[in-house]
C-alpha positions as CSV (number, residue, x, y, z in Angstrom):
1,X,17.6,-34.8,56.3
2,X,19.2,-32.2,54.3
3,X,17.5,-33.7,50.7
4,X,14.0,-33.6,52.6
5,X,14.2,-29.8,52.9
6,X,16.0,-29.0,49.8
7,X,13.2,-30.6,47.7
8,X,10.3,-28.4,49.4
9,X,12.2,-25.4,49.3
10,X,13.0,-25.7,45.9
11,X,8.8,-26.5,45.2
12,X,8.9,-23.4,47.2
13,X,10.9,-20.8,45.5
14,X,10.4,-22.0,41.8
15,X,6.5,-21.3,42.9
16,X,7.5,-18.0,44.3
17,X,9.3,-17.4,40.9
18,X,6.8,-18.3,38.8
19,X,4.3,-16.0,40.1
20,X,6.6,-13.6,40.2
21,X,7.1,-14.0,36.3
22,X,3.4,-14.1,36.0
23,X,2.3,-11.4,37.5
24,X,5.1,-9.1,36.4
25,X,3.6,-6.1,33.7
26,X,5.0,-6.4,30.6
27,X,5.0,-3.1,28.4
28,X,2.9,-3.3,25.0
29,X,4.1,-1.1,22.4
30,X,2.0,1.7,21.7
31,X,-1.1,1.1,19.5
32,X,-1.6,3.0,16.4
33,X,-4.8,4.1,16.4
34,X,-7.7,3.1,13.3
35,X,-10.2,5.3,12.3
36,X,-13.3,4.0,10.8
37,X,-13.4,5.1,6.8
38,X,-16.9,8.1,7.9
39,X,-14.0,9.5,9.3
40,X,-11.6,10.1,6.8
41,X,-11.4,13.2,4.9
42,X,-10.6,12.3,0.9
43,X,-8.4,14.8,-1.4
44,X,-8.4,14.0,-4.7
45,X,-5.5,15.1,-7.6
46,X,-6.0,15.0,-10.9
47,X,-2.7,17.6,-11.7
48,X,-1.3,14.8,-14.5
49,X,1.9,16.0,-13.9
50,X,2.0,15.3,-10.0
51,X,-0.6,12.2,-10.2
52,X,2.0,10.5,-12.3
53,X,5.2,11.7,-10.9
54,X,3.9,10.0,-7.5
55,X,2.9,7.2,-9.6
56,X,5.6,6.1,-11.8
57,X,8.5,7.8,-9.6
58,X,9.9,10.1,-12.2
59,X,9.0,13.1,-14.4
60,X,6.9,12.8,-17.7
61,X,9.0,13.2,-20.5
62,X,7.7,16.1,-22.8
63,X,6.5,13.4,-25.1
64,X,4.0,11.6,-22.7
65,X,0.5,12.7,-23.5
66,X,-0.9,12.6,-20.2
67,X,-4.7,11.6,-20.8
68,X,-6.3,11.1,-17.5
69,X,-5.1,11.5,-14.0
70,X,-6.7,10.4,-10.4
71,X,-4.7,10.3,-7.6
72,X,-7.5,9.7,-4.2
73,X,-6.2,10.2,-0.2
74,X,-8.2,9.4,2.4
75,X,-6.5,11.1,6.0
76,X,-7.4,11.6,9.2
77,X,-8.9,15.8,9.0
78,X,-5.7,16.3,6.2
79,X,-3.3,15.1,8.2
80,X,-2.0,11.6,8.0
81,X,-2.6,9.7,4.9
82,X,-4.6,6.7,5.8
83,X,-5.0,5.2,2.5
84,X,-4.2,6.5,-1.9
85,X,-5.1,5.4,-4.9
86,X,-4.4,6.8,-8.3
87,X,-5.4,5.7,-11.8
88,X,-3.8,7.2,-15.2
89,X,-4.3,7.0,-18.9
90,X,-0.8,7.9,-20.9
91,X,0.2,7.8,-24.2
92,X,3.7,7.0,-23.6
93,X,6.4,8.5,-25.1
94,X,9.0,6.1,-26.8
95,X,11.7,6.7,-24.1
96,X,8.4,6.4,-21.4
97,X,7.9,3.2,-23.3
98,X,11.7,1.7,-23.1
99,X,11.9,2.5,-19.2
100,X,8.5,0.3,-18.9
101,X,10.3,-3.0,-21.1
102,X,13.0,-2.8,-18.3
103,X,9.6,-3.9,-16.0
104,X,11.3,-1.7,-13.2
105,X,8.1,-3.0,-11.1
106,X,8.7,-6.7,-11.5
107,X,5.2,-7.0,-13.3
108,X,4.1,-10.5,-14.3
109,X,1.5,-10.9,-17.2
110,X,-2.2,-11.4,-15.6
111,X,-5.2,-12.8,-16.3
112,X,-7.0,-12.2,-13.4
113,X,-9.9,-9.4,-13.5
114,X,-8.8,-6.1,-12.1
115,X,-9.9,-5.5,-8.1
116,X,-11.1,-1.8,-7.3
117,X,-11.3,-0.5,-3.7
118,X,-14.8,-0.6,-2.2
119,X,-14.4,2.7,-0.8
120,X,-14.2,4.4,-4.5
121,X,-15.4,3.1,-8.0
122,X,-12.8,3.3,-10.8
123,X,-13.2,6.9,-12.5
124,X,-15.6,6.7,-16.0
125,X,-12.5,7.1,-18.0
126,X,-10.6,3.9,-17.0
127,X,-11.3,1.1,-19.3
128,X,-13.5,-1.6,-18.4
129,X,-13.3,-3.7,-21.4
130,X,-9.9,-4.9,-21.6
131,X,-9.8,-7.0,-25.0
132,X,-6.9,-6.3,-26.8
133,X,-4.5,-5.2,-23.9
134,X,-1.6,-6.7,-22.2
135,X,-2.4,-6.8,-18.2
136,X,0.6,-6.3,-16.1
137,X,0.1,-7.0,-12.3
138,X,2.6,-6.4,-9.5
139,X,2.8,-10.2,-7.6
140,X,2.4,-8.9,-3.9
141,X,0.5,-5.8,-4.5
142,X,-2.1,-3.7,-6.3
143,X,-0.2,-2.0,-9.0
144,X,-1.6,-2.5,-12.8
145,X,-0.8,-1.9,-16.0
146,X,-3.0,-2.2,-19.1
147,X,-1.3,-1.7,-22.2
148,X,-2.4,-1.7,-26.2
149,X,0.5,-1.4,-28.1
150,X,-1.9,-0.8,-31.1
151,X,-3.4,2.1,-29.9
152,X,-0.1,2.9,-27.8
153,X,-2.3,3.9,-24.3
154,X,-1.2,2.8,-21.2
155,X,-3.6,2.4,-18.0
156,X,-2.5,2.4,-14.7
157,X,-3.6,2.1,-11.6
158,X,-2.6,1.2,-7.3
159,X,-3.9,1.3,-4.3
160,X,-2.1,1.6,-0.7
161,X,-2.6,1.6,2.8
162,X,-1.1,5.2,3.5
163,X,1.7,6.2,5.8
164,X,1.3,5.3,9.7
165,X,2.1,8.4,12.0
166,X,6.1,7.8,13.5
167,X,6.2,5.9,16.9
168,X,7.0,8.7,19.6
169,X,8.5,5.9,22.4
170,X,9.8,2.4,21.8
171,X,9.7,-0.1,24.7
172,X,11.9,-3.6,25.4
């Protein structure tokens, strides 16, 4: 007699339980919220000195001659950068030139043809005829280089998708 009420009142509670579990409100973490591209506000650089210390991660040497310089950031009304892109033309100095043979951006020769953000054409300046150069791509991103070492220019360019705003309150 005892198994023919255990067996219900187990049906019983493991429904109980399960619905329960169901029904309980789970917590989503906070959403970061996307604003459509009319709504972004776009700076652009072209200070060489800043466009390719953000670009490269270091100073120019003295010896760099700095050609062209783009740097593009789309934000929300100047506050948080949604999404950058830059672009530069150098004539690298030698020691500019020794750092880059290090490949301290993992870059793998490319063949592919160079992808531009919708959002922005490449500026006039930045080569669209790319016979004679050496195309350097990063392998999970967006960062090029185009090089001649005949006429010793480099061309550079990335894109990104900008800095998401800190999470005030994290939830289990």
């Amino acid at each position: 007699m005892k198994k023919r009420f255990l067996m219900p009142a187990a049906g019983v509670l493991l429904a109980i339980g399960g619905i329960v579990f169901l029904t309980q409100k789970t917590t989503k973490p906070p959403e970061i919220p996307q604003s459509p591209s009319d709504q972004l506000v776009l700076n652009t650089s072209t200070d060489p000195r800043l466009v390719f210390q953000k670009a490269f991660w270091r100073r120019p040497d003295s010896d760099d001659k700095i050609l062209h310089a783009e740097r593009r950031e789309w934000s929300e009304q100047g506050k948080d950068v949604r999404e950058w892109q830059w672009f530069l033309a150098v004539q690298p100095s030698p020691g500019l030139s020794e750092w880059l043979q290090t490949n301290p951006f993992s870059l793998s020769p490319s063949t592919e043809p160079l992808k531009y953000k919708e959002a922005a054409p490449k500026p006039d300046w930045f080569p669209s005829d790319l016979s004679g150069f050496e195309i350097l791509k990063a392998p999970q991103g967006r960062l090029v280089m185009i090089f001649s070492a005949k006429k010793n220019l480099l061309y550079a360019m990335d894109s990104g998708a900008g800095f998401a705003p800190p999470t005030r309150n994290l939830t289990n």
